[in-house]
Predicted model as a PDB file, atoms N, CA, C, CB and O in Angstrom, pLDDT in the B-factor column:
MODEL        1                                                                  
ATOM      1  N   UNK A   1      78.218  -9.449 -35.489  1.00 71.00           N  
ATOM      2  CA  UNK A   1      79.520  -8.974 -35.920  1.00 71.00           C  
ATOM      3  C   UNK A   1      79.323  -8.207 -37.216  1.00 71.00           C  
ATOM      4  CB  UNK A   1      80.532 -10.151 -36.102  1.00 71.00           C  
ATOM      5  O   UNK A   1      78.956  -8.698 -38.283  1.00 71.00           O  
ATOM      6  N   UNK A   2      79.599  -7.015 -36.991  1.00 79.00           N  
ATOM      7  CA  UNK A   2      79.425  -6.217 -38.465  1.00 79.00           C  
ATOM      8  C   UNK A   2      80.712  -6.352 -39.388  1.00 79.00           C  
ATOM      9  CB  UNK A   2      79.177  -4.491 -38.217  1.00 79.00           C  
ATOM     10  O   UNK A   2      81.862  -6.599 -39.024  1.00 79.00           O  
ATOM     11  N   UNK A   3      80.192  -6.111 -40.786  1.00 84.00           N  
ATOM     12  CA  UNK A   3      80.955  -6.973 -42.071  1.00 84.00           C  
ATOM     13  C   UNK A   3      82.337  -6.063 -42.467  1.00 84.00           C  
ATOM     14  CB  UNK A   3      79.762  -7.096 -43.686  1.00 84.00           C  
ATOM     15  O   UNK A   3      83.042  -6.335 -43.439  1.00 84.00           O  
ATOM     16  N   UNK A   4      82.581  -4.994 -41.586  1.00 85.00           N  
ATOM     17  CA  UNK A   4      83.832  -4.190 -41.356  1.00 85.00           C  
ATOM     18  C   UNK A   4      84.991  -4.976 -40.599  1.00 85.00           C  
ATOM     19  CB  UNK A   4      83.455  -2.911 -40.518  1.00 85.00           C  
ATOM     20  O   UNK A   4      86.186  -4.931 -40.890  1.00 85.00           O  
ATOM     21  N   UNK A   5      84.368  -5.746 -39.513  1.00 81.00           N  
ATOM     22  CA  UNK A   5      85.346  -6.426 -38.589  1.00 81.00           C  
ATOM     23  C   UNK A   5      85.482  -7.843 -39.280  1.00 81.00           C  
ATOM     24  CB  UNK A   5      84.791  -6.514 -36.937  1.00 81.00           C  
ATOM     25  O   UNK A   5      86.705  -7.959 -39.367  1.00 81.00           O  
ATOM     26  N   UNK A   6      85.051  -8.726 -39.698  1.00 84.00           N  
ATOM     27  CA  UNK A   6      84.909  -9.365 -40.666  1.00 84.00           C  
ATOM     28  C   UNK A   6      85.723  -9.373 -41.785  1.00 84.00           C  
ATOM     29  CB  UNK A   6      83.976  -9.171 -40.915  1.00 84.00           C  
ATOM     30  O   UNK A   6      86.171 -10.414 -42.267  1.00 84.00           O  
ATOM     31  N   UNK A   7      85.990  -7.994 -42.330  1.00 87.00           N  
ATOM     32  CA  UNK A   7      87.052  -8.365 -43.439  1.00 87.00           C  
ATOM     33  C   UNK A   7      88.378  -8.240 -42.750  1.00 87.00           C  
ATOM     34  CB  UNK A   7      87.006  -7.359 -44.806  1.00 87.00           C  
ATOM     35  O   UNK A   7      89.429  -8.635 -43.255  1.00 87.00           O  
ATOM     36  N   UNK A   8      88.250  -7.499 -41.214  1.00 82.00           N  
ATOM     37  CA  UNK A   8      89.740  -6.902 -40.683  1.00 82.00           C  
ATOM     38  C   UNK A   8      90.079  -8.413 -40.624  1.00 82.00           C  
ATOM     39  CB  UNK A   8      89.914  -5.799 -38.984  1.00 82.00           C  
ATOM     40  O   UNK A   8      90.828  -9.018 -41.391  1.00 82.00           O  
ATOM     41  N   UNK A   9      89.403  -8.897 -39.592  1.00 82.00           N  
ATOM     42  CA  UNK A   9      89.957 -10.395 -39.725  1.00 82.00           C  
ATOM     43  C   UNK A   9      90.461 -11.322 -40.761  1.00 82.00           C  
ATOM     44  CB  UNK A   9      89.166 -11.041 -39.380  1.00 82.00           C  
ATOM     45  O   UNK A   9      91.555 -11.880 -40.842  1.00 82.00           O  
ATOM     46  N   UNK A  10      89.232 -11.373 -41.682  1.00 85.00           N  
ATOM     47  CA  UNK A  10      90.317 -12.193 -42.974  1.00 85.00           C  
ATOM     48  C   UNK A  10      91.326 -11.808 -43.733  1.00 85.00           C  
ATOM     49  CB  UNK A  10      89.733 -12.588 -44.023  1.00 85.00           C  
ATOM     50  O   UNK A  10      91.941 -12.519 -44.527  1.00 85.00           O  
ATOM     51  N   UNK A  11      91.586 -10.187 -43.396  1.00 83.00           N  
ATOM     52  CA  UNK A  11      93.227 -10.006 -43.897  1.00 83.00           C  
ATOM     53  C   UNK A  11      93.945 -10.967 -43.227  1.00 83.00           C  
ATOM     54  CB  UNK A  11      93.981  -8.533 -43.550  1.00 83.00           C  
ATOM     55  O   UNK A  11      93.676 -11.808 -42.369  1.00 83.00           O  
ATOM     56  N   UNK A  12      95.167 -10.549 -43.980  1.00 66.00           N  
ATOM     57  CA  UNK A  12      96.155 -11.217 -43.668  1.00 66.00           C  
ATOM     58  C   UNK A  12      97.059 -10.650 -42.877  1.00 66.00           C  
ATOM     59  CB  UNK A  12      96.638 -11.611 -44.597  1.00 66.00           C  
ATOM     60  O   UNK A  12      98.090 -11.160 -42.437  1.00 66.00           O  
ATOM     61  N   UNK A  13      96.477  -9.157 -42.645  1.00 63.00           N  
ATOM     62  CA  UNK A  13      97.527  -8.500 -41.818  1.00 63.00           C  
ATOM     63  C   UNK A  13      97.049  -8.855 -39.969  1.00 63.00           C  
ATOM     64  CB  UNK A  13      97.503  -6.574 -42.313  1.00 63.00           C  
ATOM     65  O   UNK A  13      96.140  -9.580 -39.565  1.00 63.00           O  
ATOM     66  N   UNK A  14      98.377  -7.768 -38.898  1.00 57.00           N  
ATOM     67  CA  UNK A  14      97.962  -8.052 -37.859  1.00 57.00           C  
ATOM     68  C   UNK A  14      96.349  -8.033 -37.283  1.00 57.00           C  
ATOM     69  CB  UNK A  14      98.705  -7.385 -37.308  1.00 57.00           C  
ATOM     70  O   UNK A  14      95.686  -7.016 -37.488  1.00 57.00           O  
ATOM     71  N   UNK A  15      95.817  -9.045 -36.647  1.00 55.00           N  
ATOM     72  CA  UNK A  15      94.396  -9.254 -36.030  1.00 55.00           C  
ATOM     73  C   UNK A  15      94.682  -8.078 -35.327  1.00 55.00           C  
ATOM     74  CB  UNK A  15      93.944 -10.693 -35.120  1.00 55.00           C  
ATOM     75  O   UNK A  15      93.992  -7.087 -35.565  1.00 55.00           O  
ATOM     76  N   UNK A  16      95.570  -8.022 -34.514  1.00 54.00           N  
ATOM     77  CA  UNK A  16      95.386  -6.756 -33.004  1.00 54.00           C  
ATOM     78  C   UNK A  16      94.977  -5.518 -33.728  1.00 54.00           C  
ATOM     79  CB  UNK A  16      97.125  -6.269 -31.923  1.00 54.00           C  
ATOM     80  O   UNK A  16      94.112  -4.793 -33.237  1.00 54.00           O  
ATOM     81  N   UNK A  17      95.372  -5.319 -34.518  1.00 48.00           N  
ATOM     82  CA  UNK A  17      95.156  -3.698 -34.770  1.00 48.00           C  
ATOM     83  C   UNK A  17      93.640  -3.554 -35.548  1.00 48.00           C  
ATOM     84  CB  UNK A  17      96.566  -2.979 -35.908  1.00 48.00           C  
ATOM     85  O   UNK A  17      93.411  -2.644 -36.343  1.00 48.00           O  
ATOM     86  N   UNK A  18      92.403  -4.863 -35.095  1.00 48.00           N  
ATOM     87  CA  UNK A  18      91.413  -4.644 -35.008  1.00 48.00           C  
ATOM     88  C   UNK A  18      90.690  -4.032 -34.323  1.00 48.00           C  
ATOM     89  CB  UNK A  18      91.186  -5.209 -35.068  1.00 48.00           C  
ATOM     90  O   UNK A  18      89.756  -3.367 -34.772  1.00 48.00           O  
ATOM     91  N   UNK A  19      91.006  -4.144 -32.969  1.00 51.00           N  
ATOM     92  CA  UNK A  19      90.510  -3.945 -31.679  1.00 51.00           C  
ATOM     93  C   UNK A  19      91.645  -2.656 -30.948  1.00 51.00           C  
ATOM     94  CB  UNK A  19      90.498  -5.594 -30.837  1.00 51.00           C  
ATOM     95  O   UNK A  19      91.883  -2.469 -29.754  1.00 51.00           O  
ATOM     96  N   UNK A  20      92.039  -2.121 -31.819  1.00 55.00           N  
ATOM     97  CA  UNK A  20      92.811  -0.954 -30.982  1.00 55.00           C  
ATOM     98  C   UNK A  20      93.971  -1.514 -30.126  1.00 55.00           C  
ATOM     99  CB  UNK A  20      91.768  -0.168 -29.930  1.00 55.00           C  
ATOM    100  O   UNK A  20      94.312  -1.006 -29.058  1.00 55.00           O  
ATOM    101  N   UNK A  21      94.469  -2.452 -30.605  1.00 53.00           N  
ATOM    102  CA  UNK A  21      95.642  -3.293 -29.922  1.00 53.00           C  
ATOM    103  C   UNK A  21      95.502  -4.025 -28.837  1.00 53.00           C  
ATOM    104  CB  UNK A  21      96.625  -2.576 -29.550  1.00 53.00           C  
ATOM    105  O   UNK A  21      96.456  -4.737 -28.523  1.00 53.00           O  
ATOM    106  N   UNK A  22      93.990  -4.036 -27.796  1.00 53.00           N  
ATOM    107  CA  UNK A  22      93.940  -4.828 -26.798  1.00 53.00           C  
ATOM    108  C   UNK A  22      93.708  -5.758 -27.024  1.00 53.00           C  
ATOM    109  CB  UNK A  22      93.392  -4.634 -26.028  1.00 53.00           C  
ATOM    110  O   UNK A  22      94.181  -6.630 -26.296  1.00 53.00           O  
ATOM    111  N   UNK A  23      93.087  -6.047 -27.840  1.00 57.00           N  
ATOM    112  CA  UNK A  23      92.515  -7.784 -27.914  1.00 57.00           C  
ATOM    113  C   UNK A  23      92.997  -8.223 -29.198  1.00 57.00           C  
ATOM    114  CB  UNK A  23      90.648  -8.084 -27.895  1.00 57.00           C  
ATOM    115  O   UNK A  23      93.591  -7.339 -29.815  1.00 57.00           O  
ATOM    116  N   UNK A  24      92.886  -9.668 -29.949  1.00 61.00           N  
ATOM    117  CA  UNK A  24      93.447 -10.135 -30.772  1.00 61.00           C  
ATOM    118  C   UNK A  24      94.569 -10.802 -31.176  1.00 61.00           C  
ATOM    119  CB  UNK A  24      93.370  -9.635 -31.108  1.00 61.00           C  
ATOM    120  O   UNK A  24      94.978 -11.195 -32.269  1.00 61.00           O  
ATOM    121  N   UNK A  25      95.100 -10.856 -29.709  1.00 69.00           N  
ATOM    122  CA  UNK A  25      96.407 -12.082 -29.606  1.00 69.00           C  
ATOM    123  C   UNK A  25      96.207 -13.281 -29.853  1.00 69.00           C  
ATOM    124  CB  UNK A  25      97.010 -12.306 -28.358  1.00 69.00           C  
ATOM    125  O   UNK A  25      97.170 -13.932 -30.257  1.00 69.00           O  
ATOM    126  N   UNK A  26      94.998 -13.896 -29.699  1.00 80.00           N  
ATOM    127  CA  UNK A  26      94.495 -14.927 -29.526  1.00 80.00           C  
ATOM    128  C   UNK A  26      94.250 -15.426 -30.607  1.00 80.00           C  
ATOM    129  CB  UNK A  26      93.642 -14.902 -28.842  1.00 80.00           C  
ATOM    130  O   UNK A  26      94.508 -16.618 -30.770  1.00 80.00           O  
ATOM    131  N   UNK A  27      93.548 -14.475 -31.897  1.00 79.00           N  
ATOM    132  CA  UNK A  27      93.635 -14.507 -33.123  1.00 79.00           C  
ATOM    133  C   UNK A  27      94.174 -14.784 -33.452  1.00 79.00           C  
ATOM    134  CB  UNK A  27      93.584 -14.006 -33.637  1.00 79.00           C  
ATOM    135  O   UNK A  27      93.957 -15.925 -33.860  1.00 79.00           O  
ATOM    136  N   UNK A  28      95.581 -14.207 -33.751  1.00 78.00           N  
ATOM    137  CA  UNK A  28      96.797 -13.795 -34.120  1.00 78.00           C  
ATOM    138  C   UNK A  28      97.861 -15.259 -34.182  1.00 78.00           C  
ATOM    139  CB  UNK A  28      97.244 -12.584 -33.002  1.00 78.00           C  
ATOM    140  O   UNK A  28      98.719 -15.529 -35.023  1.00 78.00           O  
ATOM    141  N   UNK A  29      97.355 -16.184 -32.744  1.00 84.00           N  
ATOM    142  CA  UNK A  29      98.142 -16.645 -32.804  1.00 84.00           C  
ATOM    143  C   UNK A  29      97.770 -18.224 -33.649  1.00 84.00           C  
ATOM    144  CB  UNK A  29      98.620 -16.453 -31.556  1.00 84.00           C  
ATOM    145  O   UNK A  29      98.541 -19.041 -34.151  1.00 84.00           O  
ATOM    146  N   UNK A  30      96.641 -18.219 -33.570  1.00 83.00           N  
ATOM    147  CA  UNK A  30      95.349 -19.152 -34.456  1.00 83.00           C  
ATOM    148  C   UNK A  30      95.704 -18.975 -35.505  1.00 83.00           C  
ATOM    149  CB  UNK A  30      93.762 -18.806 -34.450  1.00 83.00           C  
ATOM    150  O   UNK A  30      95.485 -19.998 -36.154  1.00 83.00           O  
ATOM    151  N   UNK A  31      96.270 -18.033 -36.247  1.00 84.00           N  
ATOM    152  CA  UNK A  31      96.430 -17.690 -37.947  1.00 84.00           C  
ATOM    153  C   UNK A  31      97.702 -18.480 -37.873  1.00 84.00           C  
ATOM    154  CB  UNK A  31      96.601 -15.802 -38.624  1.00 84.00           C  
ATOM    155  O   UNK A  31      97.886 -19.383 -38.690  1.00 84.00           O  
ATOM    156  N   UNK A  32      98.724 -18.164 -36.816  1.00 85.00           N  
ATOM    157  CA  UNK A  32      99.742 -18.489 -37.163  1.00 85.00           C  
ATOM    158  C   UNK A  32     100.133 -19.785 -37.057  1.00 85.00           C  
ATOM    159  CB  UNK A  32     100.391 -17.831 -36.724  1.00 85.00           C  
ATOM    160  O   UNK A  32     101.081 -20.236 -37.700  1.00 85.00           O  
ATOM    161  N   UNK A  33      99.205 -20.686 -35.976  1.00 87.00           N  
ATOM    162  CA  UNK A  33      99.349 -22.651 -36.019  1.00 87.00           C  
ATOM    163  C   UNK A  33      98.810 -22.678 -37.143  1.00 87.00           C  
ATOM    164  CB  UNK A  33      98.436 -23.861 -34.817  1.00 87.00           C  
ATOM    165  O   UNK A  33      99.428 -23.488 -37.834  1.00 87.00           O  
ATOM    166  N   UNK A  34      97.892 -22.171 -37.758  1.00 87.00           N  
ATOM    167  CA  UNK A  34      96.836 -22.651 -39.179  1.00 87.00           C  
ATOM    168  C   UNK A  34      98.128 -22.504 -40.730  1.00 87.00           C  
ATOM    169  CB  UNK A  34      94.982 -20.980 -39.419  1.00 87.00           C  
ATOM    170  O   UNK A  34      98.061 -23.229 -41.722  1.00 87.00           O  
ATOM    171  N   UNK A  35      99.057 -21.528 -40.541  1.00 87.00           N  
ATOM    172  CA  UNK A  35      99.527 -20.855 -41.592  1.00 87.00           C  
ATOM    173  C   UNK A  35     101.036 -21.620 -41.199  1.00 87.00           C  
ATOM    174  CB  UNK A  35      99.293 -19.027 -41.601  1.00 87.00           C  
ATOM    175  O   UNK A  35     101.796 -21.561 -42.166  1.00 87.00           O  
ATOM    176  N   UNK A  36     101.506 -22.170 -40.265  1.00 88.00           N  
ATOM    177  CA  UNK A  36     102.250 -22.848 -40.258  1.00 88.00           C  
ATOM    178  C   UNK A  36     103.138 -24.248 -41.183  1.00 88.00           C  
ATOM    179  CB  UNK A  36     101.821 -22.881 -39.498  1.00 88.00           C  
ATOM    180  O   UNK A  36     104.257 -24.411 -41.668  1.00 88.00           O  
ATOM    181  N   UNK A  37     102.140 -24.875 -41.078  1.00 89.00           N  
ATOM    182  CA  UNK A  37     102.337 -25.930 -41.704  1.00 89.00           C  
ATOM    183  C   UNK A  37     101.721 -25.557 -43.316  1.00 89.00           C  
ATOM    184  CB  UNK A  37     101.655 -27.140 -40.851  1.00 89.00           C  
ATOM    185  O   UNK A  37     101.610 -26.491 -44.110  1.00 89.00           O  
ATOM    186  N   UNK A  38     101.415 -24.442 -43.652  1.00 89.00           N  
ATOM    187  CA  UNK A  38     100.464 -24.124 -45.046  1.00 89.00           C  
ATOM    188  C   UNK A  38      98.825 -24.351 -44.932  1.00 89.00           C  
ATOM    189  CB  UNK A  38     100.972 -25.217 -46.328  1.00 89.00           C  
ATOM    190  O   UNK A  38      98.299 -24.732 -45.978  1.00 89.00           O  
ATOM    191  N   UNK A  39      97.927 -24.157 -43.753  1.00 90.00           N  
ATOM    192  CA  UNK A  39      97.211 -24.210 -43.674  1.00 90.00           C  
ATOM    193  C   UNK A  39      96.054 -23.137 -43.730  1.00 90.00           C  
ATOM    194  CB  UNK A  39      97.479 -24.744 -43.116  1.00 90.00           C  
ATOM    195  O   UNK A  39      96.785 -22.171 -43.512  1.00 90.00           O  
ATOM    196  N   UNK A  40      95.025 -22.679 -43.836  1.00 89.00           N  
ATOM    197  CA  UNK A  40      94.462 -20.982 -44.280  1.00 89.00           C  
ATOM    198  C   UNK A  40      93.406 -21.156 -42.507  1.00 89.00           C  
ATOM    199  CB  UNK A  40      93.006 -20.779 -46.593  1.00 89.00           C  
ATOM    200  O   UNK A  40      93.294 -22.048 -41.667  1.00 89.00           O  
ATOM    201  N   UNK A  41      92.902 -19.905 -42.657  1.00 90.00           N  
ATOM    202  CA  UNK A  41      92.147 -19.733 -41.771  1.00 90.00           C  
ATOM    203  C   UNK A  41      90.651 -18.571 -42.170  1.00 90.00           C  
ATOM    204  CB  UNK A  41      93.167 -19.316 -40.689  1.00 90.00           C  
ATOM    205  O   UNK A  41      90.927 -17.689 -42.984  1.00 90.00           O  
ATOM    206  N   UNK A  42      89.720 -18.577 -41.828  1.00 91.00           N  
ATOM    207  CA  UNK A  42      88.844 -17.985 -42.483  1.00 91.00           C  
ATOM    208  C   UNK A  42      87.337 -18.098 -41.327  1.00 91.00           C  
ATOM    209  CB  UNK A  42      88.806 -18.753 -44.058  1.00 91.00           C  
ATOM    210  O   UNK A  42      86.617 -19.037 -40.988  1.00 91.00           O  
ATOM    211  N   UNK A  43      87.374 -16.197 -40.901  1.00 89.00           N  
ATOM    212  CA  UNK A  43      86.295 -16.227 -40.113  1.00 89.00           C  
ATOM    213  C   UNK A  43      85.114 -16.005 -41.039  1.00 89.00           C  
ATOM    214  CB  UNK A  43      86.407 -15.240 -39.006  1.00 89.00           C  
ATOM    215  O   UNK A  43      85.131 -15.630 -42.211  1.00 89.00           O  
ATOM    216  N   UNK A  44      83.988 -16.344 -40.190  1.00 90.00           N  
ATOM    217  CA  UNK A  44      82.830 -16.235 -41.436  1.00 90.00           C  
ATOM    218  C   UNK A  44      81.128 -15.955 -40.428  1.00 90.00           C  
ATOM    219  CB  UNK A  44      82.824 -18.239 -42.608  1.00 90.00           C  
ATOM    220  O   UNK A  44      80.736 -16.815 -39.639  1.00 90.00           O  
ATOM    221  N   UNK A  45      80.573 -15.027 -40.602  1.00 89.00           N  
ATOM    222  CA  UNK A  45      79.250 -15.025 -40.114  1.00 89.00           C  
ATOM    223  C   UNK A  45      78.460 -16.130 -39.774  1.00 89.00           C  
ATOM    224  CB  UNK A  45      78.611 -14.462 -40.874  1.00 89.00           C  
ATOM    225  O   UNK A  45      78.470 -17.061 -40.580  1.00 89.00           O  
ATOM    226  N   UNK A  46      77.753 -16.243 -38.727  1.00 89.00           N  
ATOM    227  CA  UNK A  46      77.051 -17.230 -38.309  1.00 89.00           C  
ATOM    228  C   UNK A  46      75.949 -16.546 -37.776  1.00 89.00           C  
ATOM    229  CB  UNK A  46      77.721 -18.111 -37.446  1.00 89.00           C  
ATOM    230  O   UNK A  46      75.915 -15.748 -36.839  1.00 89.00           O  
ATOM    231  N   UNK A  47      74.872 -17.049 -38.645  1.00 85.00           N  
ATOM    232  CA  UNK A  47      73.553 -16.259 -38.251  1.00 85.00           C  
ATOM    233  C   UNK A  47      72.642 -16.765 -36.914  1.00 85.00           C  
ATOM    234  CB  UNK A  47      72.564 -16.355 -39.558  1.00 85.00           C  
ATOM    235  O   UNK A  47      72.237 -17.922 -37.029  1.00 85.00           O  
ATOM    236  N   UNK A  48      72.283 -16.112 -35.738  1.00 83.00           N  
ATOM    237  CA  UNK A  48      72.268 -14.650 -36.014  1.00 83.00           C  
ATOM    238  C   UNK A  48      73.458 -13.930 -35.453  1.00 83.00           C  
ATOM    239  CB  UNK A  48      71.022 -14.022 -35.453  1.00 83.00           C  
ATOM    240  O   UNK A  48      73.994 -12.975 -36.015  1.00 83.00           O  
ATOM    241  N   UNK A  49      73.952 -14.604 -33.968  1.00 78.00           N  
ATOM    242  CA  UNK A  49      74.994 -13.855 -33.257  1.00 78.00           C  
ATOM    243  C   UNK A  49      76.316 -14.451 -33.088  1.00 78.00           C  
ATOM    244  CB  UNK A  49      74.550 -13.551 -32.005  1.00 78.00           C  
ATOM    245  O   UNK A  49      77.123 -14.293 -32.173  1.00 78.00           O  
ATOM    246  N   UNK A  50      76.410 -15.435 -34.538  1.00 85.00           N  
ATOM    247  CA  UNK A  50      77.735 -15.964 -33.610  1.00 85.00           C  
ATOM    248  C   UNK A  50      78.691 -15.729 -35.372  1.00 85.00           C  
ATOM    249  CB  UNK A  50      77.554 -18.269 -32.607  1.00 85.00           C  
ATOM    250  O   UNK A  50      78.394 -15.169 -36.428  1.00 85.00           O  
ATOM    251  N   UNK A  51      80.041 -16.599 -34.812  1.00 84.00           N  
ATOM    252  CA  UNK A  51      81.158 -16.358 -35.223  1.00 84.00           C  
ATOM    253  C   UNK A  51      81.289 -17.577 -36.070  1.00 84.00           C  
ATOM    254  CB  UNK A  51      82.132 -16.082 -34.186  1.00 84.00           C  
ATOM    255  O   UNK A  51      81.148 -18.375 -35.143  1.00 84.00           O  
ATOM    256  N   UNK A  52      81.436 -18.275 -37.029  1.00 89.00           N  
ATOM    257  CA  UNK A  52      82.166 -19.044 -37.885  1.00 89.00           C  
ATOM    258  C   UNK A  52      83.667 -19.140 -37.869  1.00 89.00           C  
ATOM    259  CB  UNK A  52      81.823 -18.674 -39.012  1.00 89.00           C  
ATOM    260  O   UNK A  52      84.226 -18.090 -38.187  1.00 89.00           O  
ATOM    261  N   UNK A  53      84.741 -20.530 -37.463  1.00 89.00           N  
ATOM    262  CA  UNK A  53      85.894 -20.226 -37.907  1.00 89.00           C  
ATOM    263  C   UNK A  53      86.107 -20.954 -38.513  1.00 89.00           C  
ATOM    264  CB  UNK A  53      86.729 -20.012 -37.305  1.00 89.00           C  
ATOM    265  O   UNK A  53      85.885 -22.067 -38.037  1.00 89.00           O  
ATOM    266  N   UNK A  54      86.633 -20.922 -39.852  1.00 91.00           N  
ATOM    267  CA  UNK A  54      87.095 -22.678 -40.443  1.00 91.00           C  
ATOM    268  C   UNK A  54      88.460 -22.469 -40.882  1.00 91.00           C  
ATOM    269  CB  UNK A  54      86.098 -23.438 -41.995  1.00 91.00           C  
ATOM    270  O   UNK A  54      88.778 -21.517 -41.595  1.00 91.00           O  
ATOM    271  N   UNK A  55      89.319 -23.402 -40.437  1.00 91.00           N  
ATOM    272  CA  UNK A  55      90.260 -24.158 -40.474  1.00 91.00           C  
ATOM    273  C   UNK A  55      90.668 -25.264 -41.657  1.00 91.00           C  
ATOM    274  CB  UNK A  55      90.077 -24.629 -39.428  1.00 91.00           C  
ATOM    275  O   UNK A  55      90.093 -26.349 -41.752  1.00 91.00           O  
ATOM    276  N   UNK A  56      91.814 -24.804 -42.603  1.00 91.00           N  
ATOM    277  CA  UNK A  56      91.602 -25.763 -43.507  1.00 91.00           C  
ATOM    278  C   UNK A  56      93.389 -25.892 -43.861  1.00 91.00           C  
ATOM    279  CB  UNK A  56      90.385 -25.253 -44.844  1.00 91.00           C  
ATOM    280  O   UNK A  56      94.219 -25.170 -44.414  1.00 91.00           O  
ATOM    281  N   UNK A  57      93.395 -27.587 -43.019  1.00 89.00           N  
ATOM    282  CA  UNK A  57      94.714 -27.765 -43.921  1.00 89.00           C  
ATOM    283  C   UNK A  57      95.349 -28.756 -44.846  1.00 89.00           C  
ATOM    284  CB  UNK A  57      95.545 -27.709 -43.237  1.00 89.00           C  
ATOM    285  O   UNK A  57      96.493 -29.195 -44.965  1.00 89.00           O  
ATOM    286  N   UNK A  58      93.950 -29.000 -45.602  1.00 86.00           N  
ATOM    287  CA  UNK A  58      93.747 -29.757 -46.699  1.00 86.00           C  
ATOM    288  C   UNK A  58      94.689 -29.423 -47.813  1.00 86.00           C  
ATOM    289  CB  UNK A  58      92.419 -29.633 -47.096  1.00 86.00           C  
ATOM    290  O   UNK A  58      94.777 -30.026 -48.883  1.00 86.00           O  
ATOM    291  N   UNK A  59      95.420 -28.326 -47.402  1.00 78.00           N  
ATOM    292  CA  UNK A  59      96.675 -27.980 -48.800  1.00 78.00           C  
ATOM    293  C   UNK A  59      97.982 -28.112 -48.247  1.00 78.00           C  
ATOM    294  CB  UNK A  59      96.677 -26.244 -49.533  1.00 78.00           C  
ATOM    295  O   UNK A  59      98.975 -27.844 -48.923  1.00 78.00           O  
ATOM    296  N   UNK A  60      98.053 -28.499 -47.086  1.00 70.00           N  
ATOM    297  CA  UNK A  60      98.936 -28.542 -46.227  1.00 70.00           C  
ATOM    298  C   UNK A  60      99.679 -29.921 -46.395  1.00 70.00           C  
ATOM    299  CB  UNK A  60      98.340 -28.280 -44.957  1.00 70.00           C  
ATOM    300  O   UNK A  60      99.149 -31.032 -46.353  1.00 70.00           O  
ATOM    301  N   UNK A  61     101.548 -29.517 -46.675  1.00 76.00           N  
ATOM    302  CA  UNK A  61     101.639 -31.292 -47.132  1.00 76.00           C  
ATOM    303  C   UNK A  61     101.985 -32.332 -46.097  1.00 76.00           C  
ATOM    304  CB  UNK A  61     102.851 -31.590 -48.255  1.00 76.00           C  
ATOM    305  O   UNK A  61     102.774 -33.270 -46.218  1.00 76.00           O  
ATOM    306  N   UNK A  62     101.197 -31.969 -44.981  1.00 66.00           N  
ATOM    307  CA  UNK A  62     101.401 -32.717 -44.061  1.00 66.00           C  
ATOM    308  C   UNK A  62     100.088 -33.616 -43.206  1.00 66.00           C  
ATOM    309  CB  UNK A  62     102.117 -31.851 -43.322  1.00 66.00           C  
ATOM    310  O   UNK A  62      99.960 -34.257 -42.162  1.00 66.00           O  
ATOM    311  N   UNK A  63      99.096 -33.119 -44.604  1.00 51.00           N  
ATOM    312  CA  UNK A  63      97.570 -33.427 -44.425  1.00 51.00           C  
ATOM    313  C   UNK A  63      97.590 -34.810 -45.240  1.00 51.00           C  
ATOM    314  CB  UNK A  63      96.403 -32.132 -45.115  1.00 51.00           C  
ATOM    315  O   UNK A  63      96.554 -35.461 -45.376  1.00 51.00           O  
TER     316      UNK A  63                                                      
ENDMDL                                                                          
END                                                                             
């Protein structure tokens, strides 16, 4: 995953308009159970070919 798509993702703006609007619903909708309750979301490199996601709703006051 090159470090362009990488930051598209950890915006905060829409995921879809990473991928030219086809893909990224799925994303999209992952930010939004995580960010729900006050929780963050944060993709991250995983060497060599994979994806990191972490999930954190340790600030969340329902944690």
């Amino acid at each position: 995953m090159d470090a362009a798509w990488l930051v598209a993702l950890n915006r905060t703006a829409d995921v879809s308009s990473t991928q030219g609007g086809e893909h990224g619903l799925g994303l999209k909708l992952v930010r939004q159970i995580a960010k729900a309750p006050g929780g963050t979301i944060q993709f991250q490199q995983a060497v060599p070919y994979r994806l990191k996601i972490c999930v954190d709703f340790s600030k969340s006051p329902i944690s």
